[in-house]
C-alpha positions as CSV (number, residue, x, y, z in Angstrom):
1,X,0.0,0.0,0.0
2,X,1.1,3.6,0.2
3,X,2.3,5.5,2.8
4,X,1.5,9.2,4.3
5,X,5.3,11.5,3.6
6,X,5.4,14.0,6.1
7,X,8.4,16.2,6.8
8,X,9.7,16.3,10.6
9,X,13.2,17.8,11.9
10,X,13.0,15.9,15.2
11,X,13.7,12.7,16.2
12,X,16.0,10.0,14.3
13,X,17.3,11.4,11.2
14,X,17.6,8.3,9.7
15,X,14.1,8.9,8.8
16,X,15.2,11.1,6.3
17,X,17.4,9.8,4.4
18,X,16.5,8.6,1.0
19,X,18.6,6.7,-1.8
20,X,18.8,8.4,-5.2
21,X,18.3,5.7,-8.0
22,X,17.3,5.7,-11.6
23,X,14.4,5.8,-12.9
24,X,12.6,2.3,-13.9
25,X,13.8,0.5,-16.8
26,X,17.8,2.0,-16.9
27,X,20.3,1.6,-14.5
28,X,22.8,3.9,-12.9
29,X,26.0,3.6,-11.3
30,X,27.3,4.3,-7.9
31,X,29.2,7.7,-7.6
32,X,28.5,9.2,-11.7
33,X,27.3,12.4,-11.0
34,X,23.3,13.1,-12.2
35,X,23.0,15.6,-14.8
36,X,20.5,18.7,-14.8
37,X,17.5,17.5,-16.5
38,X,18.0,13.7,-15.8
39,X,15.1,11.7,-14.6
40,X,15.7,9.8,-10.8
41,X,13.6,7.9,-8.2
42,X,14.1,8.7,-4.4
43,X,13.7,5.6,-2.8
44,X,13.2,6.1,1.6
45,X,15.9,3.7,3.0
46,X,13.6,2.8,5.8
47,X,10.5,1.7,4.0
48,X,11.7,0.9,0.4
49,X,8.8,3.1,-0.8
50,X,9.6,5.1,-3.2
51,X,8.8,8.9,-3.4
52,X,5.5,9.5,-5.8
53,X,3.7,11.9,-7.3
54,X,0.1,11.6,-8.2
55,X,-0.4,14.9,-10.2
56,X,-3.3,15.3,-7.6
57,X,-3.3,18.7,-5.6
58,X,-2.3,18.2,-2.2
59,X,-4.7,18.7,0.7
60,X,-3.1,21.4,3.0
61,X,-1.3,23.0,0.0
62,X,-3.9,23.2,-3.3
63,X,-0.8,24.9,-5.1
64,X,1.6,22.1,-4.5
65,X,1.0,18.3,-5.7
66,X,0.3,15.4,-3.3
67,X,2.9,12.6,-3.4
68,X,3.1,9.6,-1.3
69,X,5.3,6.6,-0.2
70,X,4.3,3.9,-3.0
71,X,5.7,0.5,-4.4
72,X,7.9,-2.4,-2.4
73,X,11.8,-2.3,-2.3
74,X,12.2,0.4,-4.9
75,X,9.3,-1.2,-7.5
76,X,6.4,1.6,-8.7
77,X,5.8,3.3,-11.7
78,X,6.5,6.2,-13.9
79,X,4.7,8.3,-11.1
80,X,7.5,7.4,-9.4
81,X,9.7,9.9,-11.7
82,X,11.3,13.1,-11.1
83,X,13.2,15.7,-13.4
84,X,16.0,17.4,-11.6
């Protein structure tokens, strides 16, 4: 199922931390650098959700777009996507 992403600065920042990985159907490899206009995953190291968009506004902020925790160890769709 998915999973509610919220943003807090206390507590164990190990919560934060999120592993960069490319987007579904290529592959990357460890330390190359990620160009300007690339497409990436974030993928949360504690859950293995990755970080998704569903082009939905978001309820507290109608200007920005909802995303969610979605997918098992790093598996989800092209909502899954994001442009740097």
């Amino acid at each position: 199922g998915q999973q509610v992403v919220t943003l807090d600065t206390r507590g164990d920042q190990s919560k934060f931390m999120w592993q960069i990985q490319a987007a579904h159907n290529n592959t990357c490899t460890t330390g190359e650098k990620i160009k300007c206009g690339e497409i990436i995953r974030l993928t949360h190291v504690g859950t293995g959700k990755n970080l998704h968009s569903h082009g939905l506004p978001a309820p507290l902020t109608r200007r920005n777009t909802e995303v969610s925790g979605f997918g098992n160890d790093g598996e989800g769709d092209t909502g899954d996507h994001w442009k740097l």
